[in-house]
C-alpha positions in Angstrom: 103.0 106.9 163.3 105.1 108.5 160.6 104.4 112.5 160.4 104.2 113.6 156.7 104.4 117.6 155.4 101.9 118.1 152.4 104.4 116.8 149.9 103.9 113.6 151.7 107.7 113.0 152.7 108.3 112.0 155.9 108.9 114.2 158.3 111.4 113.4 161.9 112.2 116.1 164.6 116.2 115.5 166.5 114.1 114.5 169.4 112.3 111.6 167.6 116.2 110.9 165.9 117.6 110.4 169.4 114.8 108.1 170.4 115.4 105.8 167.4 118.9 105.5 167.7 118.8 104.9 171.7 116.2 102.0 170.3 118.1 101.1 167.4 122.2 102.4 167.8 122.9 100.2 164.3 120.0 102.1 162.3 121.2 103.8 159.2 120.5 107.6 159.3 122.9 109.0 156.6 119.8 109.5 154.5 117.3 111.0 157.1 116.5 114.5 156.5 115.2 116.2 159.7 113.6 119.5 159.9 116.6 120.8 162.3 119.6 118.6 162.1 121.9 121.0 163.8 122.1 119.8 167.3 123.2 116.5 165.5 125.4 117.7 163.4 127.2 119.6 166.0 127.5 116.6 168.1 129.2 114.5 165.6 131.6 116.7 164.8 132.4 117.9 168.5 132.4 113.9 169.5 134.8 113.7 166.1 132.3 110.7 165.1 133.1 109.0 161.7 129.7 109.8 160.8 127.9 111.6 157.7 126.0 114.7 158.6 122.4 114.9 158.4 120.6 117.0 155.7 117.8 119.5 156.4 114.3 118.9 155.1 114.0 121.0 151.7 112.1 123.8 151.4 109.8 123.4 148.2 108.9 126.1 146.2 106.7 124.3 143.6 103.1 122.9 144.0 102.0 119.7 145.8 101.2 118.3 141.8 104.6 119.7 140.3 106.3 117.8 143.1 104.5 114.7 142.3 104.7 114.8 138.8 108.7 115.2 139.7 108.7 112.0 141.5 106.4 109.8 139.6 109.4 110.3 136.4 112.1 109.4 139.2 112.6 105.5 138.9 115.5 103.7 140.7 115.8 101.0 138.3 119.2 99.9 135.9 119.2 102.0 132.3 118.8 99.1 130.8 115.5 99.0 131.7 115.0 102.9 131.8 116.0 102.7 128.0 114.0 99.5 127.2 110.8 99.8 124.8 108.4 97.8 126.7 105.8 98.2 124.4 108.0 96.9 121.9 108.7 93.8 124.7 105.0 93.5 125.4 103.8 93.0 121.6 106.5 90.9 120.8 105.4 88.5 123.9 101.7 87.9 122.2 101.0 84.6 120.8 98.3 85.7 118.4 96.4 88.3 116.4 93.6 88.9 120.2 96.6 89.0 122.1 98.6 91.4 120.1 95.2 93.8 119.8 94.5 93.6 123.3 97.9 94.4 124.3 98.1 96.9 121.8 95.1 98.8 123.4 96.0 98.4 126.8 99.7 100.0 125.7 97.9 103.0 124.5 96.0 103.9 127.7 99.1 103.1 129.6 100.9 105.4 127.4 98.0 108.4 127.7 98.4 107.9 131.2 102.2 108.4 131.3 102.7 105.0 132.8 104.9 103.2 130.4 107.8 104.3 133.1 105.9 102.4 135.9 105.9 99.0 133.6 109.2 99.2 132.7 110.0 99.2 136.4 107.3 96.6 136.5 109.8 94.7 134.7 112.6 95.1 136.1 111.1 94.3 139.4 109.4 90.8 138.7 112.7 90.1 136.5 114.6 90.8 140.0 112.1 88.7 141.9 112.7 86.1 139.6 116.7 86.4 139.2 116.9 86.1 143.5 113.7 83.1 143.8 111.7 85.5 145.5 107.6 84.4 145.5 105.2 86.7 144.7 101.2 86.3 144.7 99.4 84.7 141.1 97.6 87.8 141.4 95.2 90.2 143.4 92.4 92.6 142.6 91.2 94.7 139.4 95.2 94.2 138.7 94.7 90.9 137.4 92.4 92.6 134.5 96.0 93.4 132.6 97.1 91.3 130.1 99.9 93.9 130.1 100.9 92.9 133.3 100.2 89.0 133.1 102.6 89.6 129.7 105.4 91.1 132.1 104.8 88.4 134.7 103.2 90.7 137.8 100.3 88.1 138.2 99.4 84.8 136.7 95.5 85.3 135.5 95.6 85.7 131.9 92.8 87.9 131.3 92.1 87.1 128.2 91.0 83.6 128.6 89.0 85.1 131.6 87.6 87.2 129.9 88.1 90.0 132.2 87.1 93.8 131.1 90.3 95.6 131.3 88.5 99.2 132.1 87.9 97.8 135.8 91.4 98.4 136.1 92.0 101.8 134.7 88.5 103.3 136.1 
């Protein structure tokens, strides 16, 4: 079980390093921050190993929210889709006048929530899928109540014809 401080980042001591590299000798620890990474640091430099040191677990000054409002803005995705208007993408995927109003008001409480980031990494991950022929389910849960997300491909269930209420997704 993976230990966690109260930001919720993971959390390894140098004893619980050196039991997964006796298990695993291959695993990749350049980006494993430990609370004390002395010991190993000082090893690899005395054995005059070829390999990165290890960072020290920041200390964080700001509150548990600040931290995660941080984070949630961080996505690891091309700027070509950071830069994208996917609302923009979304409208212009509507066939008619009911698709482009419900999309339309499903864009706005996406964008009062602050999470027209998250579908524009949406995108770029179900475009990814799609580029490398890697399956994904038709669709799972309140999810499926998006015709934002059917639009961008996440799930097949148009929502629409379903008639499915998209509020028993954002509740």
């Amino acid at each position: 079980m993976i230990k966690t401080d109260e930001y919720n980042r993971s959390i390894i001591s140098d004893s619980e390093l050196a039991d997964l590299l006796y298990t695993n000798p291959q695993i990749a620890v350049d980006d494993v921050a430990i609370i004390d990474p002395e010991k190993y640091n000082s090893a690899i430099k005395s054995l005059y190993w070829d390999y990165k040191p290890l960072q020290k677990l920041a200390t964080l000054n700001g509150s548990i929210q600040e931290y995660h409002k941080i984070n949630q803005q961080q996505w690891f995705m091309p700027d070509e889709y950071k830069d994208m208007d996917i609302a923009k993408w979304v409208l212009d995927q509507c066939a008619d006048q009911n698709e482009l109003q419900r999309a339309g008001s499903e864009l706005m409480e996406y964008a009062d929530r602050g999470l027209l980031p998250l579908l524009q990494y949406l995108k770029y991950l179900v475009d990814t899928m799609r580029t490398n022929n890697v399956v994904w389910g038709v669709g799972r849960g309140s999810s499926v109540a998006s015709f934002v997300l059917y639009l961008i491909g996440v799930h097949r269930i148009h929502s629409l014809r379903n008639n499915l209420d998209f509020n028993e997704f954002m509740r």
